[in-house]
C-alpha positions as CSV (number, residue, x, y, z in Angstrom):
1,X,90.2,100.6,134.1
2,X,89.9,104.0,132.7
3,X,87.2,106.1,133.8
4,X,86.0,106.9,130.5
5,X,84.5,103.8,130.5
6,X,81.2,102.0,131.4
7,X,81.4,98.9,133.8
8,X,80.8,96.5,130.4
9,X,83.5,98.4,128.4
10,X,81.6,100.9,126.3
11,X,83.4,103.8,125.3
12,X,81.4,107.0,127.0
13,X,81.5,108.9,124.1
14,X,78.4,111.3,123.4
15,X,77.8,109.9,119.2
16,X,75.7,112.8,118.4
17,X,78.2,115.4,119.6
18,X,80.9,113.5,117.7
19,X,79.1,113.2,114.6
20,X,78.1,116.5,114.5
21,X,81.4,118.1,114.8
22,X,82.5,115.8,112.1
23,X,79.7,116.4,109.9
24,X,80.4,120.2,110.4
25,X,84.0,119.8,109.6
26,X,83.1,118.0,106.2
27,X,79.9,120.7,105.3
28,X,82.8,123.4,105.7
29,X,85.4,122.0,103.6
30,X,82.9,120.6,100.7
31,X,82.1,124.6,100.7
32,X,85.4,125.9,100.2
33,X,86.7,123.3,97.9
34,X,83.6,124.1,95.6
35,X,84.9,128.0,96.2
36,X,88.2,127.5,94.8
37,X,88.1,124.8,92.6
38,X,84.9,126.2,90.3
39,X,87.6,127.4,87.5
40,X,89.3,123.9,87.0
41,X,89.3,124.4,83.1
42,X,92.4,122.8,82.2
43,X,94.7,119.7,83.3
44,X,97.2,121.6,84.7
45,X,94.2,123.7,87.1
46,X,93.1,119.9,87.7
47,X,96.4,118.5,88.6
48,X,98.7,120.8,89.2
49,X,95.9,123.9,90.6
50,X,97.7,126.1,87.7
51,X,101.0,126.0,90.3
52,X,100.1,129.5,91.7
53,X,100.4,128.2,95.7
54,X,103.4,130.1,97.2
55,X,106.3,127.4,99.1
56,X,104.7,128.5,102.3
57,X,101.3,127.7,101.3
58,X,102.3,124.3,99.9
59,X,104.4,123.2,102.8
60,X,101.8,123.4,104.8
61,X,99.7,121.1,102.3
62,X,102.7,118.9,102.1
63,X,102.9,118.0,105.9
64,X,99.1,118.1,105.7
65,X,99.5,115.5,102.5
66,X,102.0,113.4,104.8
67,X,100.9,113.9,108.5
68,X,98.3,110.8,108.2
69,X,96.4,108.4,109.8
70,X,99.8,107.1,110.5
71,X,101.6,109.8,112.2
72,X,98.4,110.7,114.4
73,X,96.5,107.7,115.4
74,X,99.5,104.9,114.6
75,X,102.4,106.5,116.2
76,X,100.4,107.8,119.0
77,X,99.4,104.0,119.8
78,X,102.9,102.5,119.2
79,X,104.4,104.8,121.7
80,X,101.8,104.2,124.0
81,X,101.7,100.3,123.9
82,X,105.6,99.7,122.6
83,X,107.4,103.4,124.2
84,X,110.6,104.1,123.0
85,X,110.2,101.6,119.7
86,X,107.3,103.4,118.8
87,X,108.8,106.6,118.2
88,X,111.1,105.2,116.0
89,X,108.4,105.7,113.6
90,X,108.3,109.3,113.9
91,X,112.3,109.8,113.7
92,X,112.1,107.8,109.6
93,X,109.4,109.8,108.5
94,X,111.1,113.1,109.9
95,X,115.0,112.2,108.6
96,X,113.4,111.2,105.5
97,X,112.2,114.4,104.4
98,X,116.1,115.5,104.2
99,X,116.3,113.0,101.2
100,X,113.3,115.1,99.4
101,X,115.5,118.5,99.7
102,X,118.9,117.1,98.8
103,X,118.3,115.6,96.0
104,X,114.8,115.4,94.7
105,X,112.5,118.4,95.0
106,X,113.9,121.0,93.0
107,X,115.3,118.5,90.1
108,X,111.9,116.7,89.9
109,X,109.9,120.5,89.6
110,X,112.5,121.4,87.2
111,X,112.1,118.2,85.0
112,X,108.5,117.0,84.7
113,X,105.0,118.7,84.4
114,X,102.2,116.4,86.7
115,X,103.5,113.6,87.7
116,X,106.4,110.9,88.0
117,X,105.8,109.8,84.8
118,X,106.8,112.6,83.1
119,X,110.7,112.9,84.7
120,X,111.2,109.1,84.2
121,X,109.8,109.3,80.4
122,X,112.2,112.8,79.5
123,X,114.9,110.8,77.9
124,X,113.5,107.5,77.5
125,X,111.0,105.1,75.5
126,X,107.6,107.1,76.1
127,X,105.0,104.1,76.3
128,X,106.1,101.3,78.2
129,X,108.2,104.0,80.7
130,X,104.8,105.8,81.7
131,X,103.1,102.4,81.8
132,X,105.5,101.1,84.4
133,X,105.3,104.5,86.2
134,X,101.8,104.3,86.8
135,X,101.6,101.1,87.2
136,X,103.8,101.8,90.3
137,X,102.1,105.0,91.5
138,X,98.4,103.2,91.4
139,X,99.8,100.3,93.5
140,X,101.7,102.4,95.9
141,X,98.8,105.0,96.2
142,X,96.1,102.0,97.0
143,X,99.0,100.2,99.8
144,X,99.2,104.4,101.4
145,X,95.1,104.1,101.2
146,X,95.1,100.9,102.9
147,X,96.4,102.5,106.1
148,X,94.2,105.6,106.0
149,X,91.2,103.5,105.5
150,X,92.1,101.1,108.5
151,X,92.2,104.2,110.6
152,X,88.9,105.8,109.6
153,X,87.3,102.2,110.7
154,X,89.1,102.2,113.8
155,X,88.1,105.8,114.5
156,X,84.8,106.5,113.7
157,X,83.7,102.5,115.4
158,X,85.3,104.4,118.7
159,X,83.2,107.9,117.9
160,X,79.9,106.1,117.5
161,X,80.4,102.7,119.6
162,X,80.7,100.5,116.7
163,X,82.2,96.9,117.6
164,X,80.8,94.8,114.6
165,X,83.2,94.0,112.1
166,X,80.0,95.1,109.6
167,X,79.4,98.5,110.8
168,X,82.8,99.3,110.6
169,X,83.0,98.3,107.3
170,X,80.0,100.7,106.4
171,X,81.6,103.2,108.3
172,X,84.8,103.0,106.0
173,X,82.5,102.5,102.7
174,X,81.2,106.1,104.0
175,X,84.7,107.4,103.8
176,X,85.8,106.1,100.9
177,X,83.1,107.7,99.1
178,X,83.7,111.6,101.1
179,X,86.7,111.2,99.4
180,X,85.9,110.5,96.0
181,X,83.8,113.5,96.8
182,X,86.3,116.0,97.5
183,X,88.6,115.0,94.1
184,X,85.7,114.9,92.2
185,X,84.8,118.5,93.1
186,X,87.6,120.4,94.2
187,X,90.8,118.5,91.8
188,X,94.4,119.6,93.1
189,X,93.3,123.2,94.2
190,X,90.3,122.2,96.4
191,X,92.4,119.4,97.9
192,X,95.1,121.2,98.6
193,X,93.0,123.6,100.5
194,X,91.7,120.8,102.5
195,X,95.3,119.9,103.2
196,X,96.1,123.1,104.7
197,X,93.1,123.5,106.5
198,X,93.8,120.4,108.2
199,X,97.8,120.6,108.7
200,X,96.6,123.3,110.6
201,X,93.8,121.9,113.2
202,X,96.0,118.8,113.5
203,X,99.3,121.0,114.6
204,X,96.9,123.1,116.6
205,X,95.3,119.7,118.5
206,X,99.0,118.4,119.1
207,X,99.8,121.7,120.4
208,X,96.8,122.4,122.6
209,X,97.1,118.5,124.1
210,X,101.1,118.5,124.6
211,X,100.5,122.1,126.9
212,X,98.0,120.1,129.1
213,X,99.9,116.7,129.2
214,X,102.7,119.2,130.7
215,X,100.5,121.1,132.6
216,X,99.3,117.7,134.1
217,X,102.8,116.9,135.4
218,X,104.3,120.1,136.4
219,X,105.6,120.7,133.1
220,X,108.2,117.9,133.7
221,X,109.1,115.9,131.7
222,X,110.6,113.1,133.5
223,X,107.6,113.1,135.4
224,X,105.5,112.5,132.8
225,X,107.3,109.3,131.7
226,X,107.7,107.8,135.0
227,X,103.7,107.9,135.1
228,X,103.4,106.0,131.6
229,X,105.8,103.2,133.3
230,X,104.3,102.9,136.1
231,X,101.0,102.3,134.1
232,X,102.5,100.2,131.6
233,X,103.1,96.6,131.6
234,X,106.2,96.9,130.7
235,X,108.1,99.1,133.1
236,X,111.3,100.8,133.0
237,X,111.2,99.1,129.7
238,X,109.0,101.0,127.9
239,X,111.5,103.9,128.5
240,X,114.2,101.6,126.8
241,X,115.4,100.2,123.4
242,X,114.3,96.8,122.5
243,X,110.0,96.7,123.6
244,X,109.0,95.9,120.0
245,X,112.1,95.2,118.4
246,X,114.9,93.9,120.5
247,X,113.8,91.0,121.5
248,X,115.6,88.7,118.6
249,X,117.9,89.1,115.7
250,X,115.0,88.9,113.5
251,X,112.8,91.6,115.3
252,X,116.4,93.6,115.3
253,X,116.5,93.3,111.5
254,X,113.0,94.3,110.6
255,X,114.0,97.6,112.9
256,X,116.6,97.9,110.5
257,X,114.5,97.7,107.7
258,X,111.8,99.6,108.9
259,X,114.4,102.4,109.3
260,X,115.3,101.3,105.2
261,X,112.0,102.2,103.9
262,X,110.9,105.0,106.1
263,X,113.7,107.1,105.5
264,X,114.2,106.5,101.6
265,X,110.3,106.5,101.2
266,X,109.1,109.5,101.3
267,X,111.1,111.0,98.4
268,X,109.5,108.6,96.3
269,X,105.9,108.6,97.1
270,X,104.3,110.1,94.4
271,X,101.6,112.1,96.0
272,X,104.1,113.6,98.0
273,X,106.3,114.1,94.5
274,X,102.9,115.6,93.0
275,X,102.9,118.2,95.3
276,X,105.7,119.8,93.7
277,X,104.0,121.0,90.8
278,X,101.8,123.1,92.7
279,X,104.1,126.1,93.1
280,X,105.4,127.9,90.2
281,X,109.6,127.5,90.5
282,X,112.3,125.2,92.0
283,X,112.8,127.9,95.0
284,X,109.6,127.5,95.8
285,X,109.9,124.0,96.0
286,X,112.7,124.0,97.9
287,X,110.9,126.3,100.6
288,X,108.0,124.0,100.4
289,X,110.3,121.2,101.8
290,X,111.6,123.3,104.2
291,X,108.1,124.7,105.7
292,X,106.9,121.1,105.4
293,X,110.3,119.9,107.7
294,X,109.5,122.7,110.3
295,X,105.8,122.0,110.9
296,X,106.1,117.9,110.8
297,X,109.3,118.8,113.1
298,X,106.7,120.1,115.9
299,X,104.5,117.8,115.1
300,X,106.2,114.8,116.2
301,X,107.7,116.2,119.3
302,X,104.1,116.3,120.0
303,X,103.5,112.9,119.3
304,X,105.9,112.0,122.0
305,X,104.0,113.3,124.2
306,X,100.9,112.6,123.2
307,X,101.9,108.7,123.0
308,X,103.4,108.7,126.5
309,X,100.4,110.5,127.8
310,X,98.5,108.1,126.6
311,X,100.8,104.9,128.4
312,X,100.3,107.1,131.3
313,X,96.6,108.3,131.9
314,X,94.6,105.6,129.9
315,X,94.8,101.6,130.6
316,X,96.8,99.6,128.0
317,X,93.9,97.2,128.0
318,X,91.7,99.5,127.5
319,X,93.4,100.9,124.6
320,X,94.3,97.2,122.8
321,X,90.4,96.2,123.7
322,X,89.0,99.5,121.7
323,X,87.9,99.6,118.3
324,X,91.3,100.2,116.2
325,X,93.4,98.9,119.0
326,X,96.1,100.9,119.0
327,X,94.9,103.4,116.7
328,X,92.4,104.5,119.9
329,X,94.9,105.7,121.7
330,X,95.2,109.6,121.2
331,X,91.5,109.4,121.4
332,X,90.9,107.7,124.5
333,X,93.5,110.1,125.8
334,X,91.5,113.0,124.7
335,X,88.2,111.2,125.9
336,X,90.2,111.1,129.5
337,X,91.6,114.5,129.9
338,X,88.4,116.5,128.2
339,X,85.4,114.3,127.9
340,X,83.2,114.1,124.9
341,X,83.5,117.5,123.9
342,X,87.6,117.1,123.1
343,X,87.1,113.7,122.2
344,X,84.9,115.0,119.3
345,X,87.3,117.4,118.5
346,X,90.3,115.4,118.0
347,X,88.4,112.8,116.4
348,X,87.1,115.1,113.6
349,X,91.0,116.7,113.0
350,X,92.2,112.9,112.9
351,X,89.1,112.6,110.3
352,X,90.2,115.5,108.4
353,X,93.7,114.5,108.6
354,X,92.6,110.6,107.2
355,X,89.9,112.2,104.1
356,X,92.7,114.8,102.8
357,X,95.6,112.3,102.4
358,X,93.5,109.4,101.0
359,X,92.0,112.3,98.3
360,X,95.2,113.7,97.9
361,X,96.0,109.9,97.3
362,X,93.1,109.5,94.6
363,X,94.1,112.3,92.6
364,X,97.6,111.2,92.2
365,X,96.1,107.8,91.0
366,X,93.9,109.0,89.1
367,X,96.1,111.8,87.5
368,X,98.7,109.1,86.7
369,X,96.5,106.8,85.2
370,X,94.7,109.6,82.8
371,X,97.7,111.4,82.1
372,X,100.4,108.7,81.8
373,X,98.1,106.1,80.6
374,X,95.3,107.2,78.8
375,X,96.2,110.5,77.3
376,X,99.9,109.5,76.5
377,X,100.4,106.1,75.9
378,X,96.4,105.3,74.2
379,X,95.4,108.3,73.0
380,X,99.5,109.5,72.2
381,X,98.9,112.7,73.2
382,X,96.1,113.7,71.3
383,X,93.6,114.0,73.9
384,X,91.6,116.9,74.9
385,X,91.7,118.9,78.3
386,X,88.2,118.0,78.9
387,X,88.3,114.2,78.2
388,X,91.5,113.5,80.3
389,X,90.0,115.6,83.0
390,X,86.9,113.1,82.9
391,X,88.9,110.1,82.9
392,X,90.6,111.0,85.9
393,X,87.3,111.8,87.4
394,X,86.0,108.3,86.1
395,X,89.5,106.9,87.8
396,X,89.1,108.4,90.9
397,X,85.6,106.7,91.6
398,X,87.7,103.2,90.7
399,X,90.4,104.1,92.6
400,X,87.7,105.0,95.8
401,X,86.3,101.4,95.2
402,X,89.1,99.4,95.9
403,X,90.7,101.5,98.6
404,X,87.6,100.5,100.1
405,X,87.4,96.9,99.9
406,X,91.5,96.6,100.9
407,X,90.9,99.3,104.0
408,X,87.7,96.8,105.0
409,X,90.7,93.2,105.1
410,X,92.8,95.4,106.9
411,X,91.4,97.1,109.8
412,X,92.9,96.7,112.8
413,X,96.6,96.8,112.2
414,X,98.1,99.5,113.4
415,X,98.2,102.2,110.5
416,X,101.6,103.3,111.2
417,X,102.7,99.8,110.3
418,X,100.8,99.9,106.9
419,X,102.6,103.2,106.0
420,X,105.4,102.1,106.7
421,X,105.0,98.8,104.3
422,X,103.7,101.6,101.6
423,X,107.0,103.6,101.9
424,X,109.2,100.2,101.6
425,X,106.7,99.8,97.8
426,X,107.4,103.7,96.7
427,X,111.2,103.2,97.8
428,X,111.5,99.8,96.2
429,X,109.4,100.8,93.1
430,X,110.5,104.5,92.3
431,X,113.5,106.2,94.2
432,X,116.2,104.0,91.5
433,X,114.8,104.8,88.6
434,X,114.5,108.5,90.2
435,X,117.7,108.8,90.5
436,X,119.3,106.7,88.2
437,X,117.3,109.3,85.6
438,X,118.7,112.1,87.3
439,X,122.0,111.6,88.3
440,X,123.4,108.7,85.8
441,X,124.3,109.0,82.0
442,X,124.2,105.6,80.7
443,X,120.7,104.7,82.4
444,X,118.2,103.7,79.6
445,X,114.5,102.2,79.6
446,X,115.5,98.7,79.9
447,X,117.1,100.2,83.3
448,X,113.9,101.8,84.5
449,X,111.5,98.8,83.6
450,X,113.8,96.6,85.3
451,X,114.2,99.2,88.8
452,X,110.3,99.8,88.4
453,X,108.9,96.3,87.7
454,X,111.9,94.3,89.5
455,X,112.0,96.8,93.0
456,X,108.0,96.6,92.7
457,X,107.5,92.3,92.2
458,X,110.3,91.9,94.7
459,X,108.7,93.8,97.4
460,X,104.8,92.5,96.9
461,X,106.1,89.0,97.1
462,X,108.4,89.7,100.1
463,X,105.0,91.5,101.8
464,X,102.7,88.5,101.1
465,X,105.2,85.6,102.1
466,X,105.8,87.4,105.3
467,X,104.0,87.4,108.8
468,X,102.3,90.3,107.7
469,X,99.5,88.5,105.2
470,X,100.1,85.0,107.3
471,X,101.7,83.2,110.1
472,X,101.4,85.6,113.1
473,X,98.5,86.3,115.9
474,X,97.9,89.9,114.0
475,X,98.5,89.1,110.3
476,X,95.9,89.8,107.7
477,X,94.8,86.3,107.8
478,X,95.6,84.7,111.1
479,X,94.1,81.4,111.0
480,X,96.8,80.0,108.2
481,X,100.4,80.3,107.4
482,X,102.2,80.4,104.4
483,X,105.3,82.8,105.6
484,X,108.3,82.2,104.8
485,X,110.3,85.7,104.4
486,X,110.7,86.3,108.6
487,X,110.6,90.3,108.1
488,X,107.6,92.3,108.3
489,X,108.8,94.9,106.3
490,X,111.2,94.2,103.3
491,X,113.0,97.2,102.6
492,X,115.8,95.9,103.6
493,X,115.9,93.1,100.7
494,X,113.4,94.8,98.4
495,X,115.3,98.1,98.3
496,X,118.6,97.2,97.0
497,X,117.3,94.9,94.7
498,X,115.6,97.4,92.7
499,X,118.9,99.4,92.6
500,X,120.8,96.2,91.2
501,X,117.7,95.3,88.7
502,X,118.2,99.1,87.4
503,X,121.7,99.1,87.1
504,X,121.9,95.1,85.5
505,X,118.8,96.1,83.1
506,X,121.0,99.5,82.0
507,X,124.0,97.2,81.2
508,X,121.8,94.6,79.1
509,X,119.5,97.1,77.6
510,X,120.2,97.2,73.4
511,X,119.3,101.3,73.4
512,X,121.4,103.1,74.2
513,X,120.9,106.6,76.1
514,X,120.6,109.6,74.4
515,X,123.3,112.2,75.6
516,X,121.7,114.8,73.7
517,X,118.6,114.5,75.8
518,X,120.5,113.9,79.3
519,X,122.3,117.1,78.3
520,X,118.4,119.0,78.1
521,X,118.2,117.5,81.2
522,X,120.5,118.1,83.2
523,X,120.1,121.9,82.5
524,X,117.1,121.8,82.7
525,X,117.1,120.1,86.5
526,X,119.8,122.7,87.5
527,X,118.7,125.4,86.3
528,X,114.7,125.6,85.4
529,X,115.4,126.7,82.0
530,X,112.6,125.4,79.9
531,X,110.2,124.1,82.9
């Protein structure tokens, strides 16, 4: 047993010290997001922060939009409880981000204005293409909020010694409603602030823990893992292939489709795609993905070593018998190797990291839904900058609401896992018609309903037949079963499907494209002119 831990389990955490340090970071970043965000006059200072962040500034944001709950708290735990598996996790989401500079991030700043909608709409039916695009975005926004919720439960019960399923739940109400603070008052500029702010504290923690992890063991290495072995109950093994996913062809598929989703994900999610707009021109955008790839780079070598420090100086039962499971973790290791004091610390950056991805989360909700919905397809573009702004204000509160409610069903699962089922919905949903519209002549709207709504209904069904929602010891609901698709993650399936429902709907669809406008376009995407 740890000894960061009372003889009847308690965590010895100081819950004054913690709160305060998180109640400080918050005070701070409510002031500066009411600094910079007091001129949002317009929708594209609301959504877009008037694109006058430099691709420095905004990679930065990006890996702070991206670096979540997930890549802190849920990687941290599946290394430390699975080992080698585990950081499978981090190698998707860092791959992934190769996908986003090849061939999306330029083209998409290029093409649209605020959001997703506006690519997929250039050349095609305006209303029902918007509808379906954010339809998609609100569904895969509230699955990406699901995760980040989860963790703030998991978290904050381990801060303040919370084991009751109904002060955790408070405890994620309280979040939830931070958040709707910080969209409410700061819009893109304020949040992307936030973002920054906390890309850096969370690559600084990493840092700062990885030195003393190798500090600890002589700065070796080798050392260092032989330790979390020897601690862990599964050996040697945990240093091998195969702990979480090699133990049948079943598990070896849903690696395989894990591996799907997180590395085509993440060049369609559309908060990351949002981001985009932010900076002024393509080359920015391009340097954007490239500062983002450098600081999630030393990020996850972090992780590595934070997870394995973990297996090695902190109980596995201890960690599986916390609140959050294995989300505890890279807090119990901080608890272990600097008391309260550090624990406080890396608990408020894991805070920050959860409140600025869920709000950068609600504003690309709520943006879709009052610019692709409300403004464009009700009011047909005859809306005011003022009364779109309100509506997205009025959406985000909604949007705050139900992230709430889905984070309260599903805390406790690991939030890596959630993510990960979030990225198989944006790839399954989005990256088709994303491409189709950018790289294929013939596509048309009957195409991108059919990728949106076919990828979309294909992958929610897959996700609630399967032993995530039923059927397995840590499902959703573990007292019934109603599984029947074996994977936990349908990327795989789901994926492909939405490609072949694109390219079937092109082929049947009576309108035909209009070459005139793929020709606008394609400059357009190549070259900027007219963005």
């Amino acid at each position: 047993m740890s000894a960061a831990l009372a003889a009847d389990g308690r965590i010895l955490s100081d819950p004054v010290l913690n709160t305060g340090v998180f109640a400080l970071f918050v005070a701070i970043t409510l002031f500066v997001v009411y600094r910079v965000s007091h001129r949002n006059r317009s929708t594209a200072d609301y959504y877009a922060a008037g694109s006058i962040f430099t691709g420095r500034q905004n990679g930065i944001a990006l890996s702070g939009d991206f670096l979540s709950a997930a890549s802190f708290l849920g990687i941290a735990g599946a290394i430390a409880i699975h080992g080698y598996d585990g950081f499978l996790y981090s190698i998707g989401f860092l791959v992934a981000w190769l996908v986003d500079l090849l061939l999306i991030a330029e083209l998409l700043r290029n093409t649209g204005r605020f959001t997703m909608g506006d690519v997929l709409s250039f050349r095609m039916r305006q209303r029902p293409v918007r509808a379906a695009a954010a339809t998609s975005t609100i569904v895969i926004s509230f699955f990406y909020m699901l995760a980040q919720m989860a963790g703030a439960g998991g978290l904050v019960a381990l801060l303040l010694n919370i084991h009751s399923g109904f002060g955790q739940a408070l405890v994620i109400g309280v979040v939830g409603l931070v958040m709707v603070l910080y969209v409410l008052v700061g819009g893109m500029k304020g949040t992307t602030w936030v973002q920054i702010i906390k890309a850096g504290l969370l690559i600084l923690s990493a840092t700062g823990i990885t030195v003393f992890l190798f500090g600890k063991f002589g700065f070796s290495f080798s050392g260092l893992l032989s330790a979390a072995a020897d601690n862990s109950p599964l050996g040697e093994k945990l240093l091998e292939p195969g702990g979480r996913y090699g133990a049948s062809d079943i598990s070896k598929l849903d690696f395989v489709s894990l591996a799907v989703a997180l590395i085509l994900g993440a060049a369609a999610l559309p908060h990351v795609l949002m981001r985009f707009y932010t900076v002024p021109n393509a080359r920015e955008a391009r340097r954007s993905v490239v500062w983002a790839t450098a600081c999630m780079f030393v990020f996850y070598l972090c992780t590595l070593v934070i997870g394995f420090g973990a297996a090695a100086l902190v109980d596995p039962e201890t960690i599986r018998n916390a609140p959050g499971g294995e989300n505890s973790a890279a807090p119990l290791l901080a608890l272990e190797i600097g008391g309260s004091v550090l624990l406080g610390i890396v608990s408020a950056v894991a805070f920050a990291t959860i409140l600025a991805v869920v709000a950068g989360l609600t504003i690309t909700a709520s943006a879709s839904f009052a610019h692709d919905v409300y403004a464009n397809i009700v009011k047909r573009g005859k809306v005011g900058a003022d009364t779109e702004i309100r509506v997205a204000r009025y959406t985000a509160v909604v949007v705050g609401v139900l992230s709430i409610v889905g984070g309260i069903l599903a805390n406790g699962q690991n939030v890596a896992f959630l993510v990960a089922l979030a990225f198989a919905v944006a790839a399954s949903a989005n990256l088709s018609t994303l491409l189709y519209s950018l790289f294929w002549k013939r596509f048309n709207t009957m195409g991108t309903l059919c990728g949106i709504y076919g990828g979309l209904a294909a992958c929610l069904v897959l996700v609630l037949f399967s032993p995530v929602v039923s059927g397995a010891p840590d499902s959703v609901f573990p007292g019934i079963d109603f599984h029947w698709f074996p994977l936990r993650n349908p990327g795989l399936v789901s994926i492909p499907f939405s490609f072949l429902c694109g390219f079937v709907g092109t082929l049947l669809g009576r309108t035909k494209a209009d070459p005139g406008k793929h020709a606008e376009m394609e400059v357009r995407s190549l070259t900027g002119i007219g963005a």
